[in-house]
TIRO-2110 file (N, C-alpha, C; in Angstrom, 1 decimal):
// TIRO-2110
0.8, -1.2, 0.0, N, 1, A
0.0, 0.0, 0.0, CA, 1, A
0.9, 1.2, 0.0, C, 1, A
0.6, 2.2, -0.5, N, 2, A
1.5, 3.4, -0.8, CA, 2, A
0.7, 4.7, 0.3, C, 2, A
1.8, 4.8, 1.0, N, 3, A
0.8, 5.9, 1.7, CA, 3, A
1.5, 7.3, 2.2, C, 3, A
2.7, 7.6, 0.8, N, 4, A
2.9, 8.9, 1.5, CA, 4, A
3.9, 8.9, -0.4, C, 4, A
3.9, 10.3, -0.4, N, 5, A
4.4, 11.1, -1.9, CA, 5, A
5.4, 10.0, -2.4, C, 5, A
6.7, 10.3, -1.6, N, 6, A
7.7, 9.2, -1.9, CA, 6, A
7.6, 8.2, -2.4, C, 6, A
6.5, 7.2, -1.8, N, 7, A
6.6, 5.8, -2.2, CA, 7, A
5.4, 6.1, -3.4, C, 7, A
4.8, 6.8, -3.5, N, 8, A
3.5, 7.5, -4.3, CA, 8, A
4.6, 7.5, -6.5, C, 8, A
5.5, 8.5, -5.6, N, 9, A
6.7, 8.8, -6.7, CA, 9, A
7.6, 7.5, -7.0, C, 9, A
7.8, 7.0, -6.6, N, 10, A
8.1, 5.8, -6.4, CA, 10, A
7.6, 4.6, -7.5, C, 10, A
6.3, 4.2, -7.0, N, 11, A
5.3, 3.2, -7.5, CA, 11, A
4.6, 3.6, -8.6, C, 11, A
4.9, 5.1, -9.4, N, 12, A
4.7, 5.6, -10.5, CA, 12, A
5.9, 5.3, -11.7, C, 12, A
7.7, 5.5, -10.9, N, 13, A
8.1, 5.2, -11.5, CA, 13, A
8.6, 3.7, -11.8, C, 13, A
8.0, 3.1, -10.7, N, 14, A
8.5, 1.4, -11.2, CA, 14, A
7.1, 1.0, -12.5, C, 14, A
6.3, 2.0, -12.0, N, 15, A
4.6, 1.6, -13.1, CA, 15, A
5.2, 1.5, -14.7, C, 15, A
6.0, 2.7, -15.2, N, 16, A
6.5, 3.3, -16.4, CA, 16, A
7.6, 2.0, -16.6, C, 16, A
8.5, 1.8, -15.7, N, 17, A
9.4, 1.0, -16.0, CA, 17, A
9.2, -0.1, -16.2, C, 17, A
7.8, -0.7, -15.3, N, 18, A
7.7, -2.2, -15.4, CA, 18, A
6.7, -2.5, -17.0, C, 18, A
6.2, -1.2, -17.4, N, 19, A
5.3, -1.7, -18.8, CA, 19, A
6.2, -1.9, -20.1, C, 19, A
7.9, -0.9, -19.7, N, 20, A
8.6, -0.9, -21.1, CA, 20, A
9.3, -2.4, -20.7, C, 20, A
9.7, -2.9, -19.5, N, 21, A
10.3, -4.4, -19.5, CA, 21, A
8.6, -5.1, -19.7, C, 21, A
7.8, -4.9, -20.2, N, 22, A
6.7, -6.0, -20.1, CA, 22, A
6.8, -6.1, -21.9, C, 22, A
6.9, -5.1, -22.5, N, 23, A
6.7, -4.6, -23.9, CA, 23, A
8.0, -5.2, -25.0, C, 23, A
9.1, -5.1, -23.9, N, 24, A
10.0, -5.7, -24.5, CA, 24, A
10.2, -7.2, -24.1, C, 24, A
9.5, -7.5, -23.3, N, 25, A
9.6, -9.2, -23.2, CA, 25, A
8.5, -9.7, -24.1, C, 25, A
7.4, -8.9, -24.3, N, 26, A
6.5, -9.3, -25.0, CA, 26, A
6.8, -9.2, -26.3, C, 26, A
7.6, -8.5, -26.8, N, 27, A
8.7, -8.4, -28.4, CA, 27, A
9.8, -9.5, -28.5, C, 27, A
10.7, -9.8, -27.5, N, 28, A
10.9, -10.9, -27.4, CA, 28, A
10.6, -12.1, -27.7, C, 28, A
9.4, -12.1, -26.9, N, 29, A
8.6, -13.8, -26.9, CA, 29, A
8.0, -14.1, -28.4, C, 29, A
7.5, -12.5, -29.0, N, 30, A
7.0, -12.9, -30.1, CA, 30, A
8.3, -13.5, -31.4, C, 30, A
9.6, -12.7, -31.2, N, 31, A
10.7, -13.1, -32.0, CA, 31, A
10.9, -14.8, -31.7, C, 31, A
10.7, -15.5, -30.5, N, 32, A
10.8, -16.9, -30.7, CA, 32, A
9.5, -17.6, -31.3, C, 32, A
8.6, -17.0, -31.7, N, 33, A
7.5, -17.6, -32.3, CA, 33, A
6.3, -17.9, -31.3, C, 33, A
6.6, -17.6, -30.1, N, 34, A
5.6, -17.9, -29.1, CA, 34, A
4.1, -17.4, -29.7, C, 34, A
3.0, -18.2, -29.3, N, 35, A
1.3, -17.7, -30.0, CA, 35, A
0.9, -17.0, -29.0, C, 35, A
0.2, -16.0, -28.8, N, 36, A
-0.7, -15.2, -28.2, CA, 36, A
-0.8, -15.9, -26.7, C, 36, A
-1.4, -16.8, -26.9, N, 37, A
-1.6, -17.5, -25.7, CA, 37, A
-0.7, -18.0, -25.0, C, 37, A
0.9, -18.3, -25.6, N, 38, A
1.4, -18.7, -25.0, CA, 38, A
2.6, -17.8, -23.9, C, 38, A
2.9, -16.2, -25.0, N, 39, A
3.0, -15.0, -24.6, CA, 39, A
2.5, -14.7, -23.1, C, 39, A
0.9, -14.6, -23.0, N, 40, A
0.4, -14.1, -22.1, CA, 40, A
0.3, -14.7, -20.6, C, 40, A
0.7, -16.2, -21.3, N, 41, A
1.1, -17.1, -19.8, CA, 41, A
2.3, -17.5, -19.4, C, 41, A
3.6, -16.5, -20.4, N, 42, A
4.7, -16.5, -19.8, CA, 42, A
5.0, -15.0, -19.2, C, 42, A
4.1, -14.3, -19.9, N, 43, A
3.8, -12.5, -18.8, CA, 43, A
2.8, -12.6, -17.8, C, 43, A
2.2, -13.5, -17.5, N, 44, A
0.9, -13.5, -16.2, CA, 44, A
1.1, -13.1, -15.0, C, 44, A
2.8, -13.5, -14.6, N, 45, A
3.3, -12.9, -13.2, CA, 45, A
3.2, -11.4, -13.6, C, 45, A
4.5, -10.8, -14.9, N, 46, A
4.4, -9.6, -14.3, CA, 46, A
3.3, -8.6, -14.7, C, 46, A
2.8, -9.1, -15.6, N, 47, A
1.5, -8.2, -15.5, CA, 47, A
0.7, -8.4, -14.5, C, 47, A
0.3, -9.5, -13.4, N, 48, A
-0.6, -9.3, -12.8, CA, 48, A
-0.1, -8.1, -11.2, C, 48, A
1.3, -8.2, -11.5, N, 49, A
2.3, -7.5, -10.8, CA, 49, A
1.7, -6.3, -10.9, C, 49, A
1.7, -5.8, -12.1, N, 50, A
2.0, -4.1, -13.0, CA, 50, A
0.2, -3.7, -12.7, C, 50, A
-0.8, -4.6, -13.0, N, 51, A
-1.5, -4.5, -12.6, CA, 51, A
-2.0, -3.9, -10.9, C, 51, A
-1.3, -5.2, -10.5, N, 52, A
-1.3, -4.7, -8.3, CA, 52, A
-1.1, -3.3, -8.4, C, 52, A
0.0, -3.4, -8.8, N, 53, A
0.6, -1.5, -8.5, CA, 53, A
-0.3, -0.3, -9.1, C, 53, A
-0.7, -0.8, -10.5, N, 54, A
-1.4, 0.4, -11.6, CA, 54, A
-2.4, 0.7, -10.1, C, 54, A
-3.4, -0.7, -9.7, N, 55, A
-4.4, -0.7, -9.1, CA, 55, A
-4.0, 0.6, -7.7, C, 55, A
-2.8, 0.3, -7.4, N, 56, A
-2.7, 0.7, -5.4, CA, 56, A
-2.2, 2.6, -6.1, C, 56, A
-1.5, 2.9, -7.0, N, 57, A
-1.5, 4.0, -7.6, CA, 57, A
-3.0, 4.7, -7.6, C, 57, A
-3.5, 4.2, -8.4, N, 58, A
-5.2, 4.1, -8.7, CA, 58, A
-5.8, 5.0, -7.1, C, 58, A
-5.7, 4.1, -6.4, N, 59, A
-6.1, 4.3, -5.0, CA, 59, A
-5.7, 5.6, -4.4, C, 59, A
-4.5, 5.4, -4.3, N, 60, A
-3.5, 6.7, -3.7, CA, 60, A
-4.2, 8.0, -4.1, C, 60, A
-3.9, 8.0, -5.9, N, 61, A
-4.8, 9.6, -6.4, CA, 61, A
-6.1, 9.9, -6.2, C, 61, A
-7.0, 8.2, -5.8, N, 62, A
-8.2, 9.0, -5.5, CA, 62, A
-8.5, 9.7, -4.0, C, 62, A
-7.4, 9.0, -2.7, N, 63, A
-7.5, 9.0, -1.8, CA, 63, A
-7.3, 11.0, -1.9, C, 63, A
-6.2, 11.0, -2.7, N, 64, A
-5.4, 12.5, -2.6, CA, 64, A
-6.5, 13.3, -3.1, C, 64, A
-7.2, 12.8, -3.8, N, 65, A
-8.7, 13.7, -4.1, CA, 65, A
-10.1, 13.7, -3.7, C, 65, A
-9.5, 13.4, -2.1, N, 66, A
-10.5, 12.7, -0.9, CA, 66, A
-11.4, 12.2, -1.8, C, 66, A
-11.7, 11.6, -1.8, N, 67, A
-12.7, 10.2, -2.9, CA, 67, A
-12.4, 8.7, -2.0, C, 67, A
-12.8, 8.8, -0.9, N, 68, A
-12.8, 7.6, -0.2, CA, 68, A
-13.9, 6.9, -0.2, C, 68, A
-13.4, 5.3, 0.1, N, 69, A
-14.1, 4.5, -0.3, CA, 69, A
-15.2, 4.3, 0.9, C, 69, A
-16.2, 3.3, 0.7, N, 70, A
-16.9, 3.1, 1.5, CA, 70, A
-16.7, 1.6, 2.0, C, 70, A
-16.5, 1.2, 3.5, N, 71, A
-15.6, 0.2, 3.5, CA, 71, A
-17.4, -0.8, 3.7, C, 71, A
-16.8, -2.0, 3.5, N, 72, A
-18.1, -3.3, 3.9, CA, 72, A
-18.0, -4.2, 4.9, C, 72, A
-16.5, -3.7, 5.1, N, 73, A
-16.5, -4.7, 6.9, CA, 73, A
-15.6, -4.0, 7.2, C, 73, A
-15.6, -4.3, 9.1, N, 74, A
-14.7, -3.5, 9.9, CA, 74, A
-13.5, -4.0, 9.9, C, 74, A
-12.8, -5.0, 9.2, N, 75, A
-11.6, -5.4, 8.3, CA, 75, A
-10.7, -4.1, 7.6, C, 75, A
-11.5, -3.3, 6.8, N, 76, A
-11.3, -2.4, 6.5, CA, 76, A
-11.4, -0.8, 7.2, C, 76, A
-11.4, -0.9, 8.7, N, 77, A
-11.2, 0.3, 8.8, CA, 77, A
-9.8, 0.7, 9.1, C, 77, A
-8.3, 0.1, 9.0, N, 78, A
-7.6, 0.5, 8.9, CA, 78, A
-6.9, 1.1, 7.6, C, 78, A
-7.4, 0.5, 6.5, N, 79, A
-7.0, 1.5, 5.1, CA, 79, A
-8.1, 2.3, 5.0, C, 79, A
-9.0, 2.5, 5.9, N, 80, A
-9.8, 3.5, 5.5, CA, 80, A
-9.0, 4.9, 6.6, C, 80, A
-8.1, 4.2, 7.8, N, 81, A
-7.7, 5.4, 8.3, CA, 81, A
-6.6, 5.6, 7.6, C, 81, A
-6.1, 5.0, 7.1, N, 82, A
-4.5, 5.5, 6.4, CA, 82, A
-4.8, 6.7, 4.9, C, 82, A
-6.3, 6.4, 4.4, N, 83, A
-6.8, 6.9, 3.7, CA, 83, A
-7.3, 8.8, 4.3, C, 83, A
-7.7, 8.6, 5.3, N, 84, A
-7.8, 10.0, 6.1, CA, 84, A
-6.9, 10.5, 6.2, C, 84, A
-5.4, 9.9, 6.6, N, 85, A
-4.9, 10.6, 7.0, CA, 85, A
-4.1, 11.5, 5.6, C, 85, A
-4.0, 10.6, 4.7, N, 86, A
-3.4, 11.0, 2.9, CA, 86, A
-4.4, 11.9, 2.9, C, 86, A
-6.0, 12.1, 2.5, N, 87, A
-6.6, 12.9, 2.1, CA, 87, A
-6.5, 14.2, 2.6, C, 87, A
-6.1, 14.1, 4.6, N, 88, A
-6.0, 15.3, 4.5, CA, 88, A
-4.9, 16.5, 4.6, C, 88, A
-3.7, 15.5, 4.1, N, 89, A
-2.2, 16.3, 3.7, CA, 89, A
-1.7, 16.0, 4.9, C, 89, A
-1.9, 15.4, 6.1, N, 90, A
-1.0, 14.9, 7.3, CA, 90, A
-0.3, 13.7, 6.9, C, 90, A
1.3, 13.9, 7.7, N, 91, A
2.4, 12.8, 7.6, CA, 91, A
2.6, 12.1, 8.8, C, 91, A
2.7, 11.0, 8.7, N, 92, A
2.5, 10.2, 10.0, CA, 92, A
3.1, 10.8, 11.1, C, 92, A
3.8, 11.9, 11.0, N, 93, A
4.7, 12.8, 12.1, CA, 93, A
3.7, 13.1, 12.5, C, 93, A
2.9, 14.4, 11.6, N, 94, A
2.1, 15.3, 12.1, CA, 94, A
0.8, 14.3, 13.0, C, 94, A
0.4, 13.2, 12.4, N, 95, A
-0.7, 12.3, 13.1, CA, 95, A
-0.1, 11.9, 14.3, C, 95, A
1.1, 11.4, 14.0, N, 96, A
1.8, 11.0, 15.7, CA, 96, A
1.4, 12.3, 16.7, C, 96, A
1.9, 13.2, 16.5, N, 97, A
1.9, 14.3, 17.4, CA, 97, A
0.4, 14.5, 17.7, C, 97, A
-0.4, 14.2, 17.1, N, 98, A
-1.9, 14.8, 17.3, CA, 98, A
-2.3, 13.7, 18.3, C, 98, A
-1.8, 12.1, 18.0, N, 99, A
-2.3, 11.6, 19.1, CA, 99, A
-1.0, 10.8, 20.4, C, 99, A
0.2, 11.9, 20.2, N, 100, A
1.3, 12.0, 21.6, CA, 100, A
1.5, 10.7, 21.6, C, 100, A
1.9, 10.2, 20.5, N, 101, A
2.9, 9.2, 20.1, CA, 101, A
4.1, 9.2, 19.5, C, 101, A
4.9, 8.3, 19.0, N, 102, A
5.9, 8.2, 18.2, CA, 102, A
5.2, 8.4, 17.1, C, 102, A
6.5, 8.8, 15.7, N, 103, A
5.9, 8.5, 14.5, CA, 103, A
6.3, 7.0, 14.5, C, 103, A
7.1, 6.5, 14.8, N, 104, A
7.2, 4.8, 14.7, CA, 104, A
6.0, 4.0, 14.6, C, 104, A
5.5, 4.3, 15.5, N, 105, A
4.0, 3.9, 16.0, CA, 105, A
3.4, 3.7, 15.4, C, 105, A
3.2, 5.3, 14.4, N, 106, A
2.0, 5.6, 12.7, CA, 106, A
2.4, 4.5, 11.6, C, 106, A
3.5, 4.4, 11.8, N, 107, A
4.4, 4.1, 10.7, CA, 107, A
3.7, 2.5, 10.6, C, 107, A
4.5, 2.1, 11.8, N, 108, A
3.8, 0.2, 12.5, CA, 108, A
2.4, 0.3, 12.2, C, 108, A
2.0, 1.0, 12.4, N, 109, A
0.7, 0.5, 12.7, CA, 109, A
-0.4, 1.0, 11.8, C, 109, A
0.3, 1.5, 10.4, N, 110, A
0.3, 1.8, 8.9, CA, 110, A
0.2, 0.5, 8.4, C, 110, A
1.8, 0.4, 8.7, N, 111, A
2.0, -1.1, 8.0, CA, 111, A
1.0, -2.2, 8.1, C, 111, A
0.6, -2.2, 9.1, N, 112, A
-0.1, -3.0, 9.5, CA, 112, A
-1.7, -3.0, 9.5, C, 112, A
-1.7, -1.5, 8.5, N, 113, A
-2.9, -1.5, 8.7, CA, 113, A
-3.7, -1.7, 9.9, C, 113, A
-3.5, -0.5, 10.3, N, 114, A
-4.0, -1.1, 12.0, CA, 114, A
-4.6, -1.9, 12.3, C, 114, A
-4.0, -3.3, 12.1, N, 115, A
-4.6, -4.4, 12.9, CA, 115, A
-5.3, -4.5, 14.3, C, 115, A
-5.7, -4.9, 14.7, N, 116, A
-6.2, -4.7, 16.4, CA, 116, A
-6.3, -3.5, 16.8, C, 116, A
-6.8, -2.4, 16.2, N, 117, A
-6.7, -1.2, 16.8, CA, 117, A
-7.7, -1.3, 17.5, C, 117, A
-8.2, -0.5, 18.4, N, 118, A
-9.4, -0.5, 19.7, CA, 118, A
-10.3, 0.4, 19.0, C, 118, A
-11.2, 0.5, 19.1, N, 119, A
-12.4, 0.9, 18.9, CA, 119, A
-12.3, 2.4, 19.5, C, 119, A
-11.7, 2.6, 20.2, N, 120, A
-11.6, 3.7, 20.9, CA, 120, A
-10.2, 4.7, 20.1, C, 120, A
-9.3, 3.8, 19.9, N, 121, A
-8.1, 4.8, 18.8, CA, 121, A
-8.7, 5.0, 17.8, C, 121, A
-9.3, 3.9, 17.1, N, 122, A
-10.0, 4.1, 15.6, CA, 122, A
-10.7, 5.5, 16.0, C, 122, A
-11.7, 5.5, 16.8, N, 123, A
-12.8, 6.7, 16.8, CA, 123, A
-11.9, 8.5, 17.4, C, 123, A
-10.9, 8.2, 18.1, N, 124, A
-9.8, 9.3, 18.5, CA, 124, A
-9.2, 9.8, 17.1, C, 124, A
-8.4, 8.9, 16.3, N, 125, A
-8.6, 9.1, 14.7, CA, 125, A
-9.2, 9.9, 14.0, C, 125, A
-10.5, 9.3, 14.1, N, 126, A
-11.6, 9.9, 12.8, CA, 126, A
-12.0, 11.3, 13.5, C, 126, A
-12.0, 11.1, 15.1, N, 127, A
-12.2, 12.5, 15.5, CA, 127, A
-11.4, 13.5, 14.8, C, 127, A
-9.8, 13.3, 15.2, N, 128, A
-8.8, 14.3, 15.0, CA, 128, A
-9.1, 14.8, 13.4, C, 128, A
-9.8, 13.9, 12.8, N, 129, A
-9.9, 14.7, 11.1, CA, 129, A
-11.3, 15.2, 10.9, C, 129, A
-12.1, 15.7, 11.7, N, 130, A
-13.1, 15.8, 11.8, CA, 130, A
-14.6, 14.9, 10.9, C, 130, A
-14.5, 13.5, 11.2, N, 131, A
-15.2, 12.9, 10.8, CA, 131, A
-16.0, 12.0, 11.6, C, 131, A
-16.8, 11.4, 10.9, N, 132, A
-17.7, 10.5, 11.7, CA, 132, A
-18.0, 9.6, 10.9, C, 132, A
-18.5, 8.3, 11.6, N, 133, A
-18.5, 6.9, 11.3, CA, 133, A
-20.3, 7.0, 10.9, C, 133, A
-20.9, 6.0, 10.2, N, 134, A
-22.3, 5.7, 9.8, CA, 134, A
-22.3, 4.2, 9.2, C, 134, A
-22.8, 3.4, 10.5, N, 135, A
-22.5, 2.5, 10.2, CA, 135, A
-24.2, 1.3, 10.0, C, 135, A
-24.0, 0.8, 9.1, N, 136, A
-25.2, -0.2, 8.8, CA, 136, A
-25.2, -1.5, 8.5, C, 136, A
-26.2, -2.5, 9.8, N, 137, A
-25.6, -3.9, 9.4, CA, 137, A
-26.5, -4.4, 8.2, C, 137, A
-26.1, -5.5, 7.3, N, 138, A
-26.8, -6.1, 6.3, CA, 138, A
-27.0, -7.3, 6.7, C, 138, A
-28.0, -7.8, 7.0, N, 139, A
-28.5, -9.3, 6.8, CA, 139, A
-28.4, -10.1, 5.4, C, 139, A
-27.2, -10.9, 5.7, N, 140, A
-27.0, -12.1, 4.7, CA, 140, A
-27.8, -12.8, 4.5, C, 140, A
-28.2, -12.8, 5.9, N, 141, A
-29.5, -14.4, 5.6, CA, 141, A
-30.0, -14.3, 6.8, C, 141, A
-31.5, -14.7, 7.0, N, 142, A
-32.5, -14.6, 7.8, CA, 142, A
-31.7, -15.0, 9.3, C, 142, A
-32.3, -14.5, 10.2, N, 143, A
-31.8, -14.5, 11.4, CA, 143, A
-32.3, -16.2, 12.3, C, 143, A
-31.9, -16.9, 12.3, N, 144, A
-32.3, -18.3, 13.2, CA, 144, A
-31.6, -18.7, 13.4, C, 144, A
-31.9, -18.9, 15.0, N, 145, A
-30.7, -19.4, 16.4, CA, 145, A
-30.3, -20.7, 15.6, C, 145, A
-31.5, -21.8, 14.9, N, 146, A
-31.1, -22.9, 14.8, CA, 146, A
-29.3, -22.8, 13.6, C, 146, A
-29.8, -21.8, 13.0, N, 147, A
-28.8, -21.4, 11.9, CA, 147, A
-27.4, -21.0, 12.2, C, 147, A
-27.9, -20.1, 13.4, N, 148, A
-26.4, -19.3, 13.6, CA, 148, A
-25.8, -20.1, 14.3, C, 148, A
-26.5, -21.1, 15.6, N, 149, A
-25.8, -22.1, 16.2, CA, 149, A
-24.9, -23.3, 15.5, C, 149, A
-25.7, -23.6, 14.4, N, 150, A
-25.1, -24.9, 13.6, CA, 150, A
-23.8, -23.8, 12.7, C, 150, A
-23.7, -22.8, 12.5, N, 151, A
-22.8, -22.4, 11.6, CA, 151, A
-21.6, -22.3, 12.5, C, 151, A
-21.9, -21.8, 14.1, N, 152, A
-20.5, -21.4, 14.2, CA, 152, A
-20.4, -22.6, 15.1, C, 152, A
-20.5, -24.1, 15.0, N, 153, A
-20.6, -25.3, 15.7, CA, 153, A
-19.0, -25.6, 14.7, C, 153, A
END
């Protein structure tokens, strides 16, 4: 995940670089005679590679043009906070200091997508950017004890 200019600048220029090594392996492959099909499943790695990145690029500029997503499980509320904090021009420094930690800390626990974060940091968070949570559950499937019991048996 790309979550600050550098690696932003970064993962734009490996994007440029990795399509002219894709272009020239794919000129390659066609000089041994390789068919269409067979081309495309000896480039599968790195396009689905160049693809990853195009996609997390993708993300970054929209983040940078607050265009955030709407998450569908609470799995996702830690790239939705790394997303707040890109959108609104703060560097894990400046977030450290707002909540009188290390930047180490932002940094870890970036990486990490704040895994295990408490319900209480998450919401300390969304406060400091002035936002708020709206949250709605969906029923997958009808509600019965007999159901829910045997599923999580």
């Amino acid at each position: 995940m790309i979550r600050n200019e550098k690696e932003y600048k970064e993962a734009v220029r490996r994007l440029k670089q990795n399509k002219e090594v894709i272009q020239k392996q794919k000129k390659s492959l066609k000089s041994v005679n390789l068919n269409s099909e067979e081309i495309n499943r000896a480039l599968e790695p790195m396009l689905s590679f160049h693809q990853q990145l195009a996609e997390e690029v993708e993300w970054y500029e929209r983040v940078k043009r607050k265009d955030l997503d709407t998450i569908s499980s609470l799995d996702e509320v830690g790239r939705l906070l790394i997303a707040l904090r890109i959108a609104s021009g703060l560097t894990q420094k400046d977030l450290a200091k707002c909540l009188d930690v290390t930047e180490a800390q932002i940094s870890r626990d970036e990486r990490n997508e704040y895994h295990g974060i408490s319900l209480e940091r998450a919401q300390k968070i969304i406060r400091i950017f002035g936002a708020h949570v709206e949250a709605k559950i969906v029923l997958d499937r009808p509600l019965e004890r007999k159901k829910i019991l045997a599923a999580a048996s």
